[in-house]
C-alpha positions in Angstrom: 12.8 22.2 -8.4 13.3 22.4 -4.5 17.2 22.1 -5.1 16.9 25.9 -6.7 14.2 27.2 -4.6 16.4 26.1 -1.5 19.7 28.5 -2.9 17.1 31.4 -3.9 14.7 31.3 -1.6 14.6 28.8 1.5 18.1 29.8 2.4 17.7 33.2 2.0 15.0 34.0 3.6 15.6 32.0 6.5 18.7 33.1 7.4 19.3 35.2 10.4 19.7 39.2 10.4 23.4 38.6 11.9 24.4 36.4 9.4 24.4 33.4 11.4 22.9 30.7 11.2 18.9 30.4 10.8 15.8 28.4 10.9 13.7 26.0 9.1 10.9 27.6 6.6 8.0 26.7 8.4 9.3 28.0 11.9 10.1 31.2 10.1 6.4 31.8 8.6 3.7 29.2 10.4 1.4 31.2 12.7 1.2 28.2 15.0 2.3 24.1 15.8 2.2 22.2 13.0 2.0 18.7 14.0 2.4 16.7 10.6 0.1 13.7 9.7 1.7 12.5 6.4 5.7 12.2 5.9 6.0 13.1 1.9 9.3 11.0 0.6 10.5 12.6 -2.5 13.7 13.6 -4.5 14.5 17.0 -4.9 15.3 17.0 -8.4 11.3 17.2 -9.5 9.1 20.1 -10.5 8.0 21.6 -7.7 4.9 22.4 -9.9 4.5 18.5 -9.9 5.1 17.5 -6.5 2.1 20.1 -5.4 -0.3 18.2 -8.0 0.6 14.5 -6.5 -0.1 16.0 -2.6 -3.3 18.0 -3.7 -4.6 14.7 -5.5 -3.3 12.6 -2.3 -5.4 14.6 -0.1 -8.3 14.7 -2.7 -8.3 11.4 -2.4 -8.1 10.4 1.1 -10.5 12.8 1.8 -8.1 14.8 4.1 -9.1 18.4 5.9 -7.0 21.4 4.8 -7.6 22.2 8.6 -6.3 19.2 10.3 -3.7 17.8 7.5 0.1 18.6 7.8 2.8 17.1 5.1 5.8 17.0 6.5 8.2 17.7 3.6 12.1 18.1 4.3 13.2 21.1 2.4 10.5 23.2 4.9 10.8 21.4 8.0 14.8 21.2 8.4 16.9 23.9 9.5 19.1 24.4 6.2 21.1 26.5 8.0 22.4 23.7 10.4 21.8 20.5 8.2 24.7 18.2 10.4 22.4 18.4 13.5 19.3 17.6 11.8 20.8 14.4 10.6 22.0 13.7 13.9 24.9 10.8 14.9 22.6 8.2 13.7 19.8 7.1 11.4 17.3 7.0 14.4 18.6 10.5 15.1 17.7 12.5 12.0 14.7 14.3 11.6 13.3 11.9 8.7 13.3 9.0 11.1 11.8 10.5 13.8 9.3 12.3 11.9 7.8 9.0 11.0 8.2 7.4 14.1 5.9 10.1 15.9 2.6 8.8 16.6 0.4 11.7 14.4 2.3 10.5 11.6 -0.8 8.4 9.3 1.2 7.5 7.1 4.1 8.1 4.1 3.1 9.6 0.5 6.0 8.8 -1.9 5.9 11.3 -4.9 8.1 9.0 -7.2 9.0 11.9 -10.3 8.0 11.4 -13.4 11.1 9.1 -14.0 10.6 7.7 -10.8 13.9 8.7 -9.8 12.5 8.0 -5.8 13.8 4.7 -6.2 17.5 5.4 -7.0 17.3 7.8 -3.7 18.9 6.1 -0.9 16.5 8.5 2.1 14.0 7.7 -0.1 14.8 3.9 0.2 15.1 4.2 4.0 11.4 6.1 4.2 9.9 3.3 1.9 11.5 0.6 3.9 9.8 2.4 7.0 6.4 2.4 5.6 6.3 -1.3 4.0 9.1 -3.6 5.6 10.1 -3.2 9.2 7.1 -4.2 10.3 5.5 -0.4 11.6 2.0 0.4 10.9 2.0 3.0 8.7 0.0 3.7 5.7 2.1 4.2 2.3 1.1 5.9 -0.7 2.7 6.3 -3.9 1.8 9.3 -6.2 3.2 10.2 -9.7 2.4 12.6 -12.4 0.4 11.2 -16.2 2.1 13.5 -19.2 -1.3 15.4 -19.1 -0.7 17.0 -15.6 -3.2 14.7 -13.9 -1.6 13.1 -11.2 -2.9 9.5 -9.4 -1.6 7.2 -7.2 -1.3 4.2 -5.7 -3.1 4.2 -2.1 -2.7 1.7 0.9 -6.2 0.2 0.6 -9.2 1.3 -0.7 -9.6 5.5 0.5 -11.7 7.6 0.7 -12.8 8.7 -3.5 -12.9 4.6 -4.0 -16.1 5.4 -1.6 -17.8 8.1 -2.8 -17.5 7.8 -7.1 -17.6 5.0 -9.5 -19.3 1.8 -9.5 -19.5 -1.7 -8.7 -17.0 -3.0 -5.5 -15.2 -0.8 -4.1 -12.0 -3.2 -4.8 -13.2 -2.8 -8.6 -13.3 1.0 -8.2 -9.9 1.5 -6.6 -8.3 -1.3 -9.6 -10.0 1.6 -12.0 -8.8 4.6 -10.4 -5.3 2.9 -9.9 -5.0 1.6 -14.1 -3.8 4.9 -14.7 -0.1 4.5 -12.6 1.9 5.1 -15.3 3.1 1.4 -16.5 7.0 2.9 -17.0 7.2 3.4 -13.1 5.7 0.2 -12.4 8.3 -1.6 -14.3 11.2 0.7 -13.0 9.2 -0.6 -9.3 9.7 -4.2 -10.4 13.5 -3.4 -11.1 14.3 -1.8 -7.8 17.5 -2.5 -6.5 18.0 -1.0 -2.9 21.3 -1.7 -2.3 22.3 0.8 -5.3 21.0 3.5 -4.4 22.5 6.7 -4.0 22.7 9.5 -1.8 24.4 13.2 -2.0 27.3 11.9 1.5 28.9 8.1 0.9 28.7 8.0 4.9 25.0 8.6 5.1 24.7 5.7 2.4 26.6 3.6 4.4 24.6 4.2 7.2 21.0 3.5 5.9 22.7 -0.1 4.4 23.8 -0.6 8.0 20.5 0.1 9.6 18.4 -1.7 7.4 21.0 -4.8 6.8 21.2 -6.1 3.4 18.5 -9.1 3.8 16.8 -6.7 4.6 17.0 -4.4 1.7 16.4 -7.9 -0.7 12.7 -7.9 1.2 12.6 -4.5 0.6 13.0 -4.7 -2.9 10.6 -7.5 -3.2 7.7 -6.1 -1.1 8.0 -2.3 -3.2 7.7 -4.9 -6.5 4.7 -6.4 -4.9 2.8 -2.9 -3.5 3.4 -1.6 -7.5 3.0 -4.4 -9.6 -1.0 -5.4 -8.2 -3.1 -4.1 -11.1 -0.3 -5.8 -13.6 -0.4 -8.9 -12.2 -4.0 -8.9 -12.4 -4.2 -8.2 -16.1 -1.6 -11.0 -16.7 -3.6 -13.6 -14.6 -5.8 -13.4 -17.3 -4.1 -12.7 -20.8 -0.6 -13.2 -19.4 1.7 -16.9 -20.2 2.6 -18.6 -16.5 6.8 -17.7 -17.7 5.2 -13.8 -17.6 3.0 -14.5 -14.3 5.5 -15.8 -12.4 7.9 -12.5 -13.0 5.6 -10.6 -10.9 4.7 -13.4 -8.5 8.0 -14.2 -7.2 8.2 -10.5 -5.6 4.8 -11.0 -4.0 6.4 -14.1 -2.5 9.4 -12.6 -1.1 7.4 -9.8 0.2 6.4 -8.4 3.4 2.9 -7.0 2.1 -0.3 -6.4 4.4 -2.5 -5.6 1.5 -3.2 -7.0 -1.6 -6.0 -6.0 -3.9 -6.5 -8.0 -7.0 -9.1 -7.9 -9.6 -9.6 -9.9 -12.3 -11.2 -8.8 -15.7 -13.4 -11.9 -17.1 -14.7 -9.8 -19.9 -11.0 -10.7 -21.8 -10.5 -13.9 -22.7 -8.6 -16.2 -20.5 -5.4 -17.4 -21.8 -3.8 -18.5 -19.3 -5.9 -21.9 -17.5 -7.8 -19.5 -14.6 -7.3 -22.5 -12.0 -3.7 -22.5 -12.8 -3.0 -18.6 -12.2 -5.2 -18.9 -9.0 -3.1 -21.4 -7.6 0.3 -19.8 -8.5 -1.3 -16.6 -6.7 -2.3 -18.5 -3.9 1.0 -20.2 -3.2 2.6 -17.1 -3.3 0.8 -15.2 -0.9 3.1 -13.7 1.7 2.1 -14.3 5.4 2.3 -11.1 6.0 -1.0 -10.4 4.6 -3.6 -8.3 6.9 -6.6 -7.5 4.1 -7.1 -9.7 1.3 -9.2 -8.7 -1.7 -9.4 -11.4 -4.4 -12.6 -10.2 -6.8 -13.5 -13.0 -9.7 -10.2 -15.2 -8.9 -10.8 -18.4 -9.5 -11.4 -20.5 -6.2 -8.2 -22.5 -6.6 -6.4 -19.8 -4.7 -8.5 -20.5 -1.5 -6.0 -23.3 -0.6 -3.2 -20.0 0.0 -5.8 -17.3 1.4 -6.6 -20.3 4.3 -3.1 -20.6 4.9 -2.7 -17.0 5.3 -5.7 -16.9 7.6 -4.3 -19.8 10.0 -1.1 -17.2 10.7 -4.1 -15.0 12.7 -3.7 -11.3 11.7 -6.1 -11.0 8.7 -8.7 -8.1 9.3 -10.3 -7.9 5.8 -10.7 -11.1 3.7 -13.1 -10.2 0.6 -13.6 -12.9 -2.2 -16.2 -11.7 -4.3 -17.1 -13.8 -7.3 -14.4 -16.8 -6.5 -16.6 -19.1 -8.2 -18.6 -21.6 -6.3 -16.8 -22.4 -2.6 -19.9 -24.2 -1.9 -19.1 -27.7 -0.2 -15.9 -29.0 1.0 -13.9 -25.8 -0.1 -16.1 -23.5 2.1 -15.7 -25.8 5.1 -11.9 -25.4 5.3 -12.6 -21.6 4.2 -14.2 -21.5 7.2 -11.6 -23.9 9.5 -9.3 -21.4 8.5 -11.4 -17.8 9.5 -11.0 -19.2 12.8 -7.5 -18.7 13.4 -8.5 -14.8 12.7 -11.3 -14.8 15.0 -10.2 -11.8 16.5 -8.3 -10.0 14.2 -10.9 -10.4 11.5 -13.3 -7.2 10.9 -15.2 -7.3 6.9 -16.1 -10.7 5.4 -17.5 -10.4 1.8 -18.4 -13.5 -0.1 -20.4 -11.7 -2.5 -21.2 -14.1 -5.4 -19.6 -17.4 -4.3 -21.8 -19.8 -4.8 -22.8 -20.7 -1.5 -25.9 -23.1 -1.0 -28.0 -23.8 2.1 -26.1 -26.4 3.4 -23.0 -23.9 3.6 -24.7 -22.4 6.3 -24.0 -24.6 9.0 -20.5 -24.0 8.2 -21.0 -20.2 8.4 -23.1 -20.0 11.5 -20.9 -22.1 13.4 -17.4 -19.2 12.9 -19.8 -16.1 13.0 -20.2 -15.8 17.3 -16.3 -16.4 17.5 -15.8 -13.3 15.5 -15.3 -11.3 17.6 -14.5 -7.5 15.8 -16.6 -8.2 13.2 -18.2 -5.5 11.6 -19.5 -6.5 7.9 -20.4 -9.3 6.3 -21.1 -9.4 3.1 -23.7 -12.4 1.2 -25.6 -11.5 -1.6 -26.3 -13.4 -4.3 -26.0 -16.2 -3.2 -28.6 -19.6 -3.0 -29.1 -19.3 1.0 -33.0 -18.1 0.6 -35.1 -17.6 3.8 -34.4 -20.1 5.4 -31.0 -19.7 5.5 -31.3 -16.4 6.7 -33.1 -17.9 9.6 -30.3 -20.3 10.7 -27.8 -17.4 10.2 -29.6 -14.8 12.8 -29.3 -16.5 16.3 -24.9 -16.7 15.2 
């Protein structure tokens, strides 16, 4: 693991021909600037033979260029040799804050250990607080190893390899890929608790608690619960009880997600009422929200998606298969798009039951929407001449 390749060979051969002091790995052996584009959060106690699968997978599938793709991983990047100044005075002063902070940086990759032992990390905390609750726009991935060596992850919307293999949606084909996460890591991400973390100094501890505030770390815990516990909570609005449903509801809740990509298997059979699980989803949807992918939900959750969409920020709203919005429910569907007129970019009502007369509806949001760039209406009863009244919007 990193904590013995540091004493055997970061240290050593990094260390200055006087004796004193030294530099960071990368200074000592890059040929040029290495401006990072991904921040890796990580404990050092896992194989380093691991960690190396999760990134080569992450970047597999993003779709990222050995050429143009830095990770900026802490054991390379620090100076070892003089650890008290890369910490700095404060939390915005150390090298991990900063690093994300800088504009290259995409995003976070979180390789969690195959115990997930991440989330008892307290710098880890502090990095996955970065990426999901204060608010910054960065992307954050989450990466572990399967007992076979194969490693997947979890990936801030759908990437790159949800593009390019598989079949059907591409919400359905990043729900596939992602039903590999090993389940014992999403339960340990549904137990997280913040506030006990640990790290190696107590005052370093006490200063992540300080800088993120305990509220804070409570949202924290909620909206890490809500990023892991998607794919779960879409198997359980199907074959789940509404006691077991609303264990991984109540994080979502709490949370301060921007993405939320749910799809729901109607081969199985329902035991749980379908209209009943859509409308405990859609009372729990966070206003934080940004893209929305609800694929066969039942429409009951529209009621929560429009009052997501009033708050304005929503960029991708798909809802294929939501049963028939046709009528009334499409009309305040539609009400509500308006308030993201110009945040709004891929609309996808694929399958949803819309008729003729929901053009009117339709036609009368499209010229106010502004970024738009897809939408999305197959299969559905709109025939020629409701192509015709949908051109001139």
């Amino acid at each position: 693991n990193l904590y013995h390749l540091n004493e055997y060979v970061i240290v050593k051969s990094t260390r200055n021909t006087d004796d004193e002091g030294g530099t960071s790995l990368v200074e000592r052996v890059a040929k040029g600037e290495q401006k990072p584009t991904w921040f890796v959060s990580h404990q050092w106690a896992e194989r380093i033979k691991d960690f190396i699968a999760c990134l080569e997978q992450h970047a597999r599938d993003r779709g990222l260029s050995e050429e143009t793709t830095y990770y900026w991983v802490c054991a390379y990047a620090n100076n070892q040799h003089d650890l008290d100044a890369e910490m700095g005075e404060k939390i915005e002063d150390s090298s991990f804050h900063r690093t994300i902070e800088e504009e290259g940086i995409e995003g976070i990759v979180a390789v969690l250990g195959r115990d997930g032992g991440a989330f008892s990390r307290m710098w880890c905390i502090l990095e996955m607080y970065m990426a999901v609750a204060s608010g910054r726009a960065k992307l954050f991935d989450a990466y572990a190893l399967l007992p076979s060596g194969k490693a997947v992850g979890l990936c801030d919307g759908v990437v790159h390899i949800d593009t390019t293999t598989g079949t059907g949606t591409l919400a359905s084909r990043k729900a596939k890929r992602e039903a590999e996460f090993p389940g014992a890591l999403l339960d340990a991400a549904l137990g997280v608790k913040s506030a006990s973390a640990h790290a190696s100094k107590k005052k370093d501890k006490e200063a992540i608690v300080a800088y993120i505030g305990e509220a804070q770390l409570r949202v924290l815990d909620a909206t890490l619960a809500a990023t892991f516990s998607s794919s779960r909570l879409a198997e359980l609005m199907r074959t789940g009880t509404l006691e077991e449903l609303q264990r991984f509801i109540e994080p979502l809740r709490a949370s301060r997600l921007r993405k939320l990509n749910l799809v729901i298997d109607t081969s199985t059979r329902a035991r749980l009422d379908p209209a009943e699980a859509a409308r405990a989803l859609g009372e729990a949807l966070p206003d934080t929200l940004e893209e929305i992918r609800l694929e066969d939900v039942h429409p009951a959750v529209v009621d929560g998606v429009c009052r997501v969409l009033r708050n304005g920020r929503v960029r991708v709203l798909e809802l294929p298969g939501v049963g028939n919005l046709s009528g009334d429910i499409f009309a305040r569907l539609m009400a509500a798009v308006k308030h993201s007129a110009s945040t709004l970019q891929s609309l996808n009502l694929d399958s949803c039951g819309l008729a003729l007369a929901d053009v009117h509806a339709l036609a009368a949001v499209l010229p106010k929407l502004k970024n738009l760039r897809e939408l999305r209406l197959p299969n559905n009863d709109l025939g020629d001449e409701g192509a015709i009244a949908l051109a001139p919007a």
